[in-house]
N, C-alpha and C positions, 0 to 999 in steps of 0.2 A: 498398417500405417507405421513410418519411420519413425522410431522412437525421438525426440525431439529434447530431450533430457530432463530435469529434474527441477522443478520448482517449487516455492517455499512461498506463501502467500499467508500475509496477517491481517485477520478481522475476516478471515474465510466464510464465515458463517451466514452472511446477509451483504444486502446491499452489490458496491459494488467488487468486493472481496468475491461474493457468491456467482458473481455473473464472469468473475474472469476465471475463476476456476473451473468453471463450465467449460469458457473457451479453452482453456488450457488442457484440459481434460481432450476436447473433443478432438483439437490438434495434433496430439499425442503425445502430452508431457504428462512422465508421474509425477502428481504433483502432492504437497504437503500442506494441509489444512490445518490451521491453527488458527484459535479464537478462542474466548471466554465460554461459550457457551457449548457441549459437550452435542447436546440434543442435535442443533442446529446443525453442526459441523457433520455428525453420522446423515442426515440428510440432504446435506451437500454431496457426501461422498456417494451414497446410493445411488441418487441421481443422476450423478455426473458419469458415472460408465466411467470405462481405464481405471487405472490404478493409482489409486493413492493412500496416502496415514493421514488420520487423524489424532489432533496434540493439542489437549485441551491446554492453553496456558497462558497465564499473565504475564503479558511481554515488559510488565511494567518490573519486575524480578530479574536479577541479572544471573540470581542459581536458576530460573523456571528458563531463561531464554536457551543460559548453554544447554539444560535439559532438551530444549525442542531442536536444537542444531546438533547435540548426538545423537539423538532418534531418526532424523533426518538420513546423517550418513551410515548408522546402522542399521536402517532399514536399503536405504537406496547407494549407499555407495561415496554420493559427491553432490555438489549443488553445482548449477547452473544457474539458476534463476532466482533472487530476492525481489517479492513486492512487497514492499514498508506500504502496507495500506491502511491497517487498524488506525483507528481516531472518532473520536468522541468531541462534541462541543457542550456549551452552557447553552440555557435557556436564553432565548434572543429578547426574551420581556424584562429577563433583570438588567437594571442600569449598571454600570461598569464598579461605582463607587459601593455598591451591594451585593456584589458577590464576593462569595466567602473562600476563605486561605484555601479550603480543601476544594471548591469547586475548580480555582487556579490549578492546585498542583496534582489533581485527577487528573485535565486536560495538556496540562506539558507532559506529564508524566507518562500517558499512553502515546501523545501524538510525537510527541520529540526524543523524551528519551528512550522508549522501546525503541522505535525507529533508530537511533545509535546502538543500543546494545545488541538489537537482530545485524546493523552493518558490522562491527563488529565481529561477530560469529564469523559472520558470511566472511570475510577476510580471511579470517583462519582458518577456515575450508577451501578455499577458491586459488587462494595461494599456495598450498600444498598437494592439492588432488593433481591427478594428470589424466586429459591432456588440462593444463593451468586455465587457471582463468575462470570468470563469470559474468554477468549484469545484473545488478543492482537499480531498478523502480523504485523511487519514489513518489506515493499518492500526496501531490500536496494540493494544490486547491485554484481558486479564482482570490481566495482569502489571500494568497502568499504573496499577491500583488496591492490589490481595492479592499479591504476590509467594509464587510456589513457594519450598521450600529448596534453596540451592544454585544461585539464579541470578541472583543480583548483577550481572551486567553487562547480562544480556536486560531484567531489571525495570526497571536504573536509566535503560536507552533508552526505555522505553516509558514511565516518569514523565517522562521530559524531551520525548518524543512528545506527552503532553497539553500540555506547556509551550508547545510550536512550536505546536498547534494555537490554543492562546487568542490567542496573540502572531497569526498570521497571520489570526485570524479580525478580530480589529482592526484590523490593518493594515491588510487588503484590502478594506477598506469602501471605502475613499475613490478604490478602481480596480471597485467593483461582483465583487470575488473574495469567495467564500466560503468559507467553510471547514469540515469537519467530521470528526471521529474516528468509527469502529467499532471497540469492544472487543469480542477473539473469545476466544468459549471452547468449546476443545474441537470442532475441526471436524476432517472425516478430511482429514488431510495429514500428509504426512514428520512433519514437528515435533513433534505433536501426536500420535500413534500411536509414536512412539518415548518416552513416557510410561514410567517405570522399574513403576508398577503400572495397569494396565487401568482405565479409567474410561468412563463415557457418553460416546459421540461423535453429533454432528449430522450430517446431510449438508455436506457445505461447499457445495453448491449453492446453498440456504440462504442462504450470508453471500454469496454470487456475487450474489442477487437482491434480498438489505438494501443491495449498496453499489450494484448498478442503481437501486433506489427511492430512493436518495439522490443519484445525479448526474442521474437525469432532474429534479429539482425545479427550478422555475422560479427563478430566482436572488435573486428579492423572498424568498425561504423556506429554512432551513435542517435541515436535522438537527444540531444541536451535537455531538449525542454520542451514540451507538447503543449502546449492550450487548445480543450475541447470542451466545447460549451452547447445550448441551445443556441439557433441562429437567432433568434428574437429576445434572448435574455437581456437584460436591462445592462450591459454591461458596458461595453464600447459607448465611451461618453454619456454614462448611464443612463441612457434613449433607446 
């Protein structure tokens, strides 16, 4: 299989971080597994066949991030691929005016600002490697648009996630980086199945193969911005 080049994927460990590394893997990209949980990510990697590192790390740390982007290139060389997917929400039972300073800035903290200081890195890799260039995935949500009730701090990351999207899809012109968001709804993961009432679920396999169709593209071509949901989710005119 043609080596397909090198990819960097956060919150690798589960969900849908675990299913695209799968794809990614079986495509035949080395790819780079990083997450909080050590366990989880060696089981990823086992399983997934092809080659790849795991890097245990908190992407919420801007010494722990540059650490996973020089491991990155000194293991593998160069990046190609960034998916900002890692993110966390609040409990959807606490009311807004009730959750607490540290529940807020856990969830900007991982969903937003890791998400900037992994694009970041990626910048200063993608712009100096040869041949130049890369794309950049952003995981943002069904949130980035319709907020559920009760999740003020998941929603306001993921409006600020399309924000980081436009700003680095700009930027990264003038280094050949592209940039593109997938908003997900409703795929089986932790997240998304701990839902306070039962709704249509997708396979997340699914969005594993919408964000493969979107970092194989040739870098003259982008996806802006993907929405992939279940067909029956309550979303469109929330019916």
């Amino acid at each position: 299989m043609a080596d397909q080049g090198v990819a960097l994927i956060t919150g690798a460990g589960s969900g849908i971080g675990k299913a695209t590394a799968f794809a990614f893997l079986a495509a035949g990209f080395r790819v780079v597994l990083s997450g909080r949980e050590r366990e989880r990510l060696d089981i990823v990697a086992s399983e997934g066949g092809g080659e790849s590192l795991v890097v245990e790390v908190d992407i919420t740390q801007p010494v722990n991030v540059a650490a996973l982007f020089d491991a990155t290139v000194a293991k593998f060389g160069r990046l190609d691929v960034l998916f900002n997917n890692a993110g966390l929400g609040t409990p959807l039972d606490v009311n807004l005016e009730d959750l607490t300073f540290e529940q807020w800035r856990r969830v900007i903290d991982t969903n937003l600002t890791g998400a900037f200081l992994c694009t970041q890195q990626a910048f200063k890799i993608m712009k100096a490697q040869s041949p130049r260039g890369g794309r950049i995935i952003n995981n943002g949500s069904i949130s980035a648009h319709v907020p559920r009730g009760n999740s003020a701090p998941y929603t306001a990351s993921k409006h600020g996630i399309t924000g980081l999207t436009k700003s680095t899809s700009l930027d990264g012109r003038k280094y050949d980086i592209a940039c593109g968001q997938i908003d997900i709804g409703n795929a089986t993961t932790d997240l998304a199945t701990a839902l306070p009432q039962p709704e249509p679920m997708m396979d997340v396999r699914h969005v594993a193969d919408a964000v493969l169709n979107m970092a194989k593209l040739p870098l003259s071509a982008n996806v802006q911005f993907m929405t992939i949901l279940a067909t029956k989710m309550p979303y469109v005119g929330r019916g």
